[in-house]
Residue, then its C-alpha position, 0 to 999 in steps of 0.5 A: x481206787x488207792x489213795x495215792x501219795x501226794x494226789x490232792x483229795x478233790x482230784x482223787x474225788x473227780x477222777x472217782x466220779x468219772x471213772x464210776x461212769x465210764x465203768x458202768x457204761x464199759x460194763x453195760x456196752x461189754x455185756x451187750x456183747x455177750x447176750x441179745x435183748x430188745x430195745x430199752x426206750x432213752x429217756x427223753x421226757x417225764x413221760x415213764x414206761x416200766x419194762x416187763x416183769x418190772x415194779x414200781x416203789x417209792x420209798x417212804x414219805x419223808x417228814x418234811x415232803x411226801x414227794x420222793x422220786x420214782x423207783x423201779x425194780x427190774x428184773x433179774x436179767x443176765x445182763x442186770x446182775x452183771x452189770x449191777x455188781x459191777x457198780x456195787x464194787x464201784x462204789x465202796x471205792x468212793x464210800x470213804x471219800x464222799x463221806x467226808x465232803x461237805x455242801x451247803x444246804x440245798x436252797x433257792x435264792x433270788x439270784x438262782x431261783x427255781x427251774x420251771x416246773x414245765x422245764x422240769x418235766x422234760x430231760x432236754x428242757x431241764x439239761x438246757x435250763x439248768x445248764x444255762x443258769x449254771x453258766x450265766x453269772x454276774x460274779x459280782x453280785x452272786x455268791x458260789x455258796x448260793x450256786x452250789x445251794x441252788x444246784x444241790x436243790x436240783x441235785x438227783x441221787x446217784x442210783x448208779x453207785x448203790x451209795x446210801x442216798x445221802x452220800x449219792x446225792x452229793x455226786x451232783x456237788x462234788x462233780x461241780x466242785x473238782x478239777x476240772x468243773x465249771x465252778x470257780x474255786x472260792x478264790x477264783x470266784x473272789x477275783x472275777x467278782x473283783x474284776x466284775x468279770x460276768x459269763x454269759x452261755x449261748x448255742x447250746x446243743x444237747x443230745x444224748x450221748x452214744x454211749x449211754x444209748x448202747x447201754x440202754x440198748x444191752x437190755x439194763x434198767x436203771x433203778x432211776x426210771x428218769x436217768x439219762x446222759x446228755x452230751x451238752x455243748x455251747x458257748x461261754x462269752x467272758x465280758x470283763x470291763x475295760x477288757x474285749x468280751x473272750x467267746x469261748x468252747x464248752x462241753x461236757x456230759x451232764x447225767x439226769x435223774x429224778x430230782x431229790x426234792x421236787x418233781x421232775x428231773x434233777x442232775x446227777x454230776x457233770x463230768x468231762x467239762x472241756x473248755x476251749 
């Protein structure tokens, strides 16, 4: 991707992450064309089969943690080479750019604490959980550094690039942060914690979506055994005092992965966010 004159770098990003996902997904749907293979199972839980003539890895315990997310190795199939060189390509596009953003430090608060380790272990109960403390926020008295502290904690390494780990888990961030997202720029998070303004998120509905279900159905595996996208909907209530409460539409895909820091699922990027 071209760096292109008078394009702001934080769009340049979000349009990077965006397209890296649609290129996978057109690259996996165009090679299920071309060869039949058996049924790979959608991830819907913490509960993992390996597919045959695949290993399992973790990689070395860390100082601080001798927990790492689960790996595995699948097989060389047609199908696995194609695509994966696909996303190799893909991601030298992004190399330059990510590595030059910057995150706060992964943490947990007490205004954004830990999910449920029990929400944690199932795809659909963490993309509900973390989904509804993203959108739930008190401007007034939460800060977007610990947000996004707290969403870096919850973030899952992008196994789909191929970036070294320490710029793929910044895709979770980036993907928050970049027009269009739900985190407010820091001077739109000052004004509506000047005008009290609160959200509150209701109604949702996650399903996986369908593209990600015909990839799964080409025969490729993600390196990433916990990795699934999820078609997310519901509702924003926007409540301002002296102001009547605005209800309105969001949506957007949100891709899950085995958590970086604690066991379970994490989030990989939120893409697509469409409010109405």
């Amino acid at each position: 991707m071209m760096y292109l004159r008078g394009m702001r770098r934080s769009t340049l990003l979000a349009a990077m992450i965006v397209a890296l996902i649609d290129a996978v997904l057109a690259a996996m749907i165009i090679t299920s064309l071309l060869s039949a293979h058996p049924s790979a199972p959608v991830h819907g839980s913490l509960r993992v089969t390996t597919a045959k003539g695949a290993t399992t890895t973790t990689s070395p315990p860390s100082a601080k943690s001798s927990y790492q997310p689960l790996r595995v190795h699948p097989p060389q199939s047609a199908v696995e080479r194609a695509v994966n060189q696909r996303m190799v390509k893909m991601s030298l596009q992004g190399l330059s750019v990510l590595a030059s953003e910057s995150f706060p430090s992964p943490a947990i608060s007490a205004t954004y604490g830990a999910i449920d380790a029990s929400d944690s272990a199932s795809a659909t109960l963490f993309a509900m959980a973390f989904t509804q403390e993203l959108l739930d926020i008190d401007f007034a008295t939460a800060t977007r550094e610990d947000l996004l502290a707290w969403a870096n904690y919850n973030n899952a390494p992008n196994t789909l690039t191929g970036l070294p780990t320490p710029l793929s888990a910044k895709a979770l961030c980036a993907s928050l942060t970049m027009h269009p997202s739900p985190v407010p720029t820091a001077q739109a998070w000052n004004l509506l914690a000047k005008s009290r303004t609160t959200w509150l998120v209701s109604g949702l509905v996650v399903s996986v979506n369908p593209a990600w279900i015909q990839a799964m159905n080409s025969g490729w595996l993600s390196i990433d055994p916990l990795m699934v996208i999820y078609d997310v909907s519901g509702l924003l209530t926007v409540t301002t005092p002296g102001h009547p409460p605005v209800v309105q539409s969001v949506a957007f895909a949100l891709t899950l992965g085995g958590a970086s820091l604690h066991p379970g699922y994490g989030a990989v990027a939120l893409n697509y966010w469409t409010l109405n």
